[in-house]
C-alpha positions as CSV (number, residue, x, y, z in Angstrom):
1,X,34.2,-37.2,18.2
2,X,37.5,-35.9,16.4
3,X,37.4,-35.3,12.8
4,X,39.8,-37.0,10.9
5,X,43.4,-34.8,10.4
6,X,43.8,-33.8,7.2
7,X,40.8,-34.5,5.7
8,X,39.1,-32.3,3.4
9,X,35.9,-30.9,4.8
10,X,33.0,-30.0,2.4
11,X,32.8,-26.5,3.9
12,X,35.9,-25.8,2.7
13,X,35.7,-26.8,-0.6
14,X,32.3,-24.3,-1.1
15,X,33.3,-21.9,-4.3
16,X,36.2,-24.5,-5.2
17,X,35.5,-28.0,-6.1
18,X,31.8,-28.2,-5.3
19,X,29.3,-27.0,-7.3
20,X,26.7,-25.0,-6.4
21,X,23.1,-26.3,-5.7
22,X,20.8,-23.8,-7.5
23,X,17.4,-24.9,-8.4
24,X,16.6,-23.8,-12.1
25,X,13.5,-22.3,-11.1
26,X,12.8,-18.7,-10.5
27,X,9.8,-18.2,-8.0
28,X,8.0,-15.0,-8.4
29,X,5.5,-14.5,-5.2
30,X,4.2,-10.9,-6.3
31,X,0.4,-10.4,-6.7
32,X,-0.3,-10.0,-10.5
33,X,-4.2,-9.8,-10.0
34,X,-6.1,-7.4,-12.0
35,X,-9.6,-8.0,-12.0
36,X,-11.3,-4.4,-13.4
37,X,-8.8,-4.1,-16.4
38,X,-9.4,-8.2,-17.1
39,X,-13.1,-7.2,-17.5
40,X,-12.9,-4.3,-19.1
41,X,-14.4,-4.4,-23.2
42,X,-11.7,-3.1,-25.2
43,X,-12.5,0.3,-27.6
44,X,-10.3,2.2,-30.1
45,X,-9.5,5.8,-29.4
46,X,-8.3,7.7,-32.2
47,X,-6.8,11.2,-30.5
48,X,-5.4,11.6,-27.4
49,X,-8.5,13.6,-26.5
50,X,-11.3,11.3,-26.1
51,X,-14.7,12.2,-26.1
52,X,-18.1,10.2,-26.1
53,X,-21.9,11.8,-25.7
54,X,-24.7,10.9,-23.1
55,X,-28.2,11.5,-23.2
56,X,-31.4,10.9,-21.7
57,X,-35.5,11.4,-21.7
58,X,-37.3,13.6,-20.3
59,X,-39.0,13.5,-16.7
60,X,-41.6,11.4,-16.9
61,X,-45.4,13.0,-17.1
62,X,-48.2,11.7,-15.3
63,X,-50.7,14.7,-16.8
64,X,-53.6,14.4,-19.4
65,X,-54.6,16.3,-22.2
66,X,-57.4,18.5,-22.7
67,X,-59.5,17.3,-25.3
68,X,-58.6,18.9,-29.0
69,X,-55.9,21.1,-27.1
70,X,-53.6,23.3,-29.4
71,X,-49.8,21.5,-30.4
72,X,-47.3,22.1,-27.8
73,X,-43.6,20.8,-28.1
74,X,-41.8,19.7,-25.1
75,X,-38.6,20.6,-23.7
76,X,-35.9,18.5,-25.6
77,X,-33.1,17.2,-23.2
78,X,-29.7,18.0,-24.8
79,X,-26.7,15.2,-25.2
80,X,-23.6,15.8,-22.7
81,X,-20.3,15.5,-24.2
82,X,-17.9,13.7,-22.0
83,X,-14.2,13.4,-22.2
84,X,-11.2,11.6,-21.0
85,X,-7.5,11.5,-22.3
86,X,-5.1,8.9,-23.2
87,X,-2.2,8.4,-20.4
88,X,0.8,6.3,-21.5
89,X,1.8,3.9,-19.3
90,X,5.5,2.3,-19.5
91,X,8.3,0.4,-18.4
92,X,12.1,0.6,-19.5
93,X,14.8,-2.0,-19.0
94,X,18.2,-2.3,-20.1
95,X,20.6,-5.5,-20.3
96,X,24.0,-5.8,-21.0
97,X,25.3,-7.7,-23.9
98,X,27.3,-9.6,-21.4
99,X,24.3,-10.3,-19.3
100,X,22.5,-11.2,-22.3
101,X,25.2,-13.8,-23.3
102,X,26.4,-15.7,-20.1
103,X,24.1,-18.5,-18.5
104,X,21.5,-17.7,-16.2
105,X,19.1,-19.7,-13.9
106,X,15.8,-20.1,-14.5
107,X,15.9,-18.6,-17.6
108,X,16.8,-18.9,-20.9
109,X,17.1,-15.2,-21.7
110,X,17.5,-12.2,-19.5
111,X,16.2,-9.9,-22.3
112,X,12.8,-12.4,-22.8
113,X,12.4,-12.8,-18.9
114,X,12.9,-9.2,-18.0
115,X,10.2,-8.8,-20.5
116,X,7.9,-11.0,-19.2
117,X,8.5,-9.5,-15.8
118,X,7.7,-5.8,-17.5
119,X,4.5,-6.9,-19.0
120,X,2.9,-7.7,-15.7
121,X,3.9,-5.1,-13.6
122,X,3.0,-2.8,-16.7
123,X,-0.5,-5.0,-16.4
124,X,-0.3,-3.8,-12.0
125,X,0.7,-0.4,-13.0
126,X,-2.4,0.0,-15.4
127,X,-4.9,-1.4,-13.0
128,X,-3.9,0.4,-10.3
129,X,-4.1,3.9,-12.7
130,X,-8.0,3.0,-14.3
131,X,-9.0,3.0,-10.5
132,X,-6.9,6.0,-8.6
133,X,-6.1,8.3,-11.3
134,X,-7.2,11.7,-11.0
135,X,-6.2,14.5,-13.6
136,X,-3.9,16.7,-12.2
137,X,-5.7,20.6,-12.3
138,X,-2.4,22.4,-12.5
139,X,-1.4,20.6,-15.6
140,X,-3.2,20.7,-19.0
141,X,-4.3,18.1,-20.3
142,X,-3.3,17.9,-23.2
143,X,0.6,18.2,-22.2
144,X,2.8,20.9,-22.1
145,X,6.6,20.2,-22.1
146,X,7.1,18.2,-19.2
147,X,3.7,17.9,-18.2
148,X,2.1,14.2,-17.9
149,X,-0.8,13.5,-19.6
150,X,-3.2,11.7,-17.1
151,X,-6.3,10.0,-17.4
152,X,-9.7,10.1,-15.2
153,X,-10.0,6.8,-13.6
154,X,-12.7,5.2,-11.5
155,X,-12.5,7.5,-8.8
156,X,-12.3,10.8,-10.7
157,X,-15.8,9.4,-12.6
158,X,-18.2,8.0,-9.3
159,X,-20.9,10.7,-8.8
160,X,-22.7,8.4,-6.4
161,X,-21.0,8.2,-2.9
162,X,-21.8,6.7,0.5
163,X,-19.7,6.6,3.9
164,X,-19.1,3.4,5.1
165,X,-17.3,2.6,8.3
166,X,-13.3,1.9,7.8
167,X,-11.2,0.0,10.6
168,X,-10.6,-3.4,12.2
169,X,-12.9,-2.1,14.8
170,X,-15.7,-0.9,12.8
171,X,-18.7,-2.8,10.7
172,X,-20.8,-1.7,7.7
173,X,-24.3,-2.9,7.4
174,X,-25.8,-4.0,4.5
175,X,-27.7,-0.7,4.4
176,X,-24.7,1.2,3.7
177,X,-24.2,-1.4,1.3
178,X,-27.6,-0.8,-0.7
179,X,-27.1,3.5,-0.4
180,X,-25.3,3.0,-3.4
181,X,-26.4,0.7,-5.1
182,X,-30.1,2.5,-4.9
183,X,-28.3,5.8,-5.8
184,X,-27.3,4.0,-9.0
185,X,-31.1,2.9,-9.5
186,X,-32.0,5.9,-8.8
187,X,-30.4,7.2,-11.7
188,X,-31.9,4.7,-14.1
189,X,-28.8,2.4,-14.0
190,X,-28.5,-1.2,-12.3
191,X,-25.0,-1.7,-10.6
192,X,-23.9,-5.3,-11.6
193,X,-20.2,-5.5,-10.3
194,X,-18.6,-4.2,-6.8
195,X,-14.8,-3.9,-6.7
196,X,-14.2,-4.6,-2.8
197,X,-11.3,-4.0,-0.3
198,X,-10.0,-6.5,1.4
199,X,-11.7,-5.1,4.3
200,X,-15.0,-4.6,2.4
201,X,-15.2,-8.3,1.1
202,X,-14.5,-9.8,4.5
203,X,-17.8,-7.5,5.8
204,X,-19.9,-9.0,2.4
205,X,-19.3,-12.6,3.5
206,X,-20.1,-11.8,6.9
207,X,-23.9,-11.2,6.1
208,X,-24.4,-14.2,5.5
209,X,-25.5,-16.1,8.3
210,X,-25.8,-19.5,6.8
211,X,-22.4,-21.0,6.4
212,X,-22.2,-23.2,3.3
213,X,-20.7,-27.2,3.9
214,X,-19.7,-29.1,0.5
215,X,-20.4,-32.8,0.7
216,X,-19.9,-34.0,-2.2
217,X,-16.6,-34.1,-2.9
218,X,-14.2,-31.4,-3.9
219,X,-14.9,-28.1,-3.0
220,X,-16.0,-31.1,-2.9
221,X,-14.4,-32.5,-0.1
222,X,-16.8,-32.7,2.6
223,X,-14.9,-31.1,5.6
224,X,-14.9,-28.1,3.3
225,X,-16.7,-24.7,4.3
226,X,-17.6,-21.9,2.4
227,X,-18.1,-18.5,3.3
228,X,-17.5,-16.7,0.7
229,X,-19.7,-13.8,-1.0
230,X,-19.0,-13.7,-5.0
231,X,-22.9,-13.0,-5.9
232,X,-24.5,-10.5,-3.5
233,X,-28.6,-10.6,-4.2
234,X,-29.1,-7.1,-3.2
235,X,-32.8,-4.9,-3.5
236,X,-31.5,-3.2,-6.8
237,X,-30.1,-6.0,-8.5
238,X,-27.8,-8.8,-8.1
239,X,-24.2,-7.6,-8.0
240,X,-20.6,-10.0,-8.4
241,X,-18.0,-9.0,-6.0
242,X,-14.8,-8.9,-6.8
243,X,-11.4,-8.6,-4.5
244,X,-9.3,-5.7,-5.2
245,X,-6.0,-5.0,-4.0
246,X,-5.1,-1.3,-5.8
247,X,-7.6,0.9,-4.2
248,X,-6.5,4.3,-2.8
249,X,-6.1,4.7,0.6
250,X,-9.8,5.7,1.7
251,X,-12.1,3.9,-0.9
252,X,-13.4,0.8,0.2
253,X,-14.8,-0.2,-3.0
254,X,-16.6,1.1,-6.2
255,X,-20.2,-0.5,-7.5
256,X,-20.9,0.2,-11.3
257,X,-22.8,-1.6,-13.9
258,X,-19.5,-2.7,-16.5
259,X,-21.7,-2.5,-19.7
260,X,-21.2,1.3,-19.1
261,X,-17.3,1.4,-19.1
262,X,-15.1,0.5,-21.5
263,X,-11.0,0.2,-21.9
264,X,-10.6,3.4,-25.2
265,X,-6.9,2.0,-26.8
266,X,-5.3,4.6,-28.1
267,X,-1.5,2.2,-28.7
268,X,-2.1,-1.3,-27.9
269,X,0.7,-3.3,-25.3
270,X,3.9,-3.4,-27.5
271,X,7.7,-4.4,-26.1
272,X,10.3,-2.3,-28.4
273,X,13.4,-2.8,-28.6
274,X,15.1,0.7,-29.3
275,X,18.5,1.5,-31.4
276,X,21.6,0.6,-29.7
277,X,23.7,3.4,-28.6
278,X,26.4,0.9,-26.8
279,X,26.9,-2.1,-25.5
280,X,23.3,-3.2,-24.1
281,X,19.8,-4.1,-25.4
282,X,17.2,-1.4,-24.3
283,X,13.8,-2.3,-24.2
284,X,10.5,0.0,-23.5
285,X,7.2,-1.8,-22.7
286,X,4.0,0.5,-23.1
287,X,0.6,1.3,-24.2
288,X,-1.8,4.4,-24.4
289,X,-5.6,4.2,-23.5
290,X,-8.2,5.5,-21.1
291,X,-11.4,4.8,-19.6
292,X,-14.6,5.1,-20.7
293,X,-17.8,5.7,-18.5
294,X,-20.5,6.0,-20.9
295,X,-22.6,6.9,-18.3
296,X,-21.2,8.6,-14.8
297,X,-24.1,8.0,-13.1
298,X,-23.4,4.1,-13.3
299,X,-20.3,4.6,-10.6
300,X,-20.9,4.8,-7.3
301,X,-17.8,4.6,-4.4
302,X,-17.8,3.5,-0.9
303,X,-15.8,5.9,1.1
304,X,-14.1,5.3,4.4
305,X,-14.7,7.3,6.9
């Protein structure tokens, strides 16, 4: 069928008489999940260097006495210092006073919504730092010009390690599941939380054999199943585990008992706004801390191989 001659045609009236359709809502589908720094109990550091002591008793002795036998001390055990250092962790933004003034969508201002956004990825950035960071050992620590400070994070701490299969193709058993968590027994400590790779959690709920059906309603809905591993009841203690996305390439996960590591806050979060030096608002979100492992032997790491 023709279209009428002369008639004006909403195509070509796009950008002149009719307005534009924009939904005033901004979806944001990045993960913002951060599951170890969300449980981590928060501590003051006061210096940059941060230090903390461990000790322990002595081997246990199974021998008697001979009867009124001469006063003999024992061998003390000695405290081991341990230290970390503070890393500062930030992100910068910068918005025009034009920017700042004209209407946006979504939003009500690009300075408060940019700061928002810098929060949570500072929030990613730390999370992703507690578990992979490893102190540089051409740098010192404590920062020469131009050097970054860096903290010891997860994987700079776990004394306890075990190989565990890695690929699609592969599968661990739940042996290779308990090496470490006995290693951690071993040394006196009982793990309590497992952060898992994707690939690691997918092999926790598969030894299960049971799947799980909800009838009543919700999770609840009866068609629903389960098959899901949050609590693992393992030989040395039950252990909750947790999916996490911002492990390094090779680790499949880390199992650790959290009353043994602590967040050390050196500068809590703050957003700054910083002196103006032209025409635009220039914000800095950061914060300063490390981690604390009060006791070393309390990480262990599962380690692709």
């Amino acid at each position: 069928m023709a279209t009428l001659a002369n008639s004006f045609r909403t195509d070509e009236m796009i950008g002149l008489t009719v307005r534009e359709d924009l939904l005033d809502v901004i979806t944001d589908i990045s993960p913002k999940d951060t599951p170890f720094l969300s449980m981590l109990p928060r501590t003051t550091a006061t210096s940059v260097k941060h230090e903390w002591l461990e000790d322990s008793l002595q081997a246990v002795a199974t021998g008697g006495q001979v009867e009124g036998n001469e006063f003999a001390a024992g061998t003390m055990t000695t405290p081991t210092r341990h230290v970390n250092y503070t890393q500062i962790l930030r992100r910068d933004f910068a918005i025009t006073g034009s920017n700042e003034a004209a209407l946006h969508a979504g939003m009500a201002s690009q300075v408060g919504y940019q700061g928002r956004k810098a929060m949570e990825e500072l929030a990613r950035d730390t999370e992703a730092t507690l578990i992979q960071s490893v102190q540089d050992p051409g740098t010192t620590p404590l920062g020469d010009d131009g050097d970054i400070r860096t903290m010891d994070g997860l994987s700079a701490w776990a004394g306890n390690v075990s190989a565990v299969a890695l690929g699609e193709t592969d599968s661990i058993v739940e042996s290779e599941i308990n090496e470490v968590l006995e290693l951690i027994w071993d040394d006196g400590v009982m793990a309590d939380t497992v952060l898992a790779s994707s690939f690691l959690k997918k092999e926790f709920s598969g030894f299960t054999s049971v799947t799980r059906i909800h009838h009543d309603g919700g999770v609840n809905d009866p068609r629903a199943i389960v098959r899901n591993v949050e609590l693992y009841e393992s030989d040395f203690g039950s252990v909750n585990v947790f999916l996490e996305r911002y492990l390094s390439a090779n680790d499949m996960g880390y199992a650790f008992n959290k009353n043994y590591l602590r967040l050390a806050v050196l500068r809590p979060t703050r957003m700054e706004r910083l002196a103006k030096t032209g025409d635009a608002e220039k914000i800095m979100v950061l914060h300063e801390l490390t981690l604390e492992v009060l006791a070393p032997d309390a990480v262990g790491i599962y380690l692709g191989t």
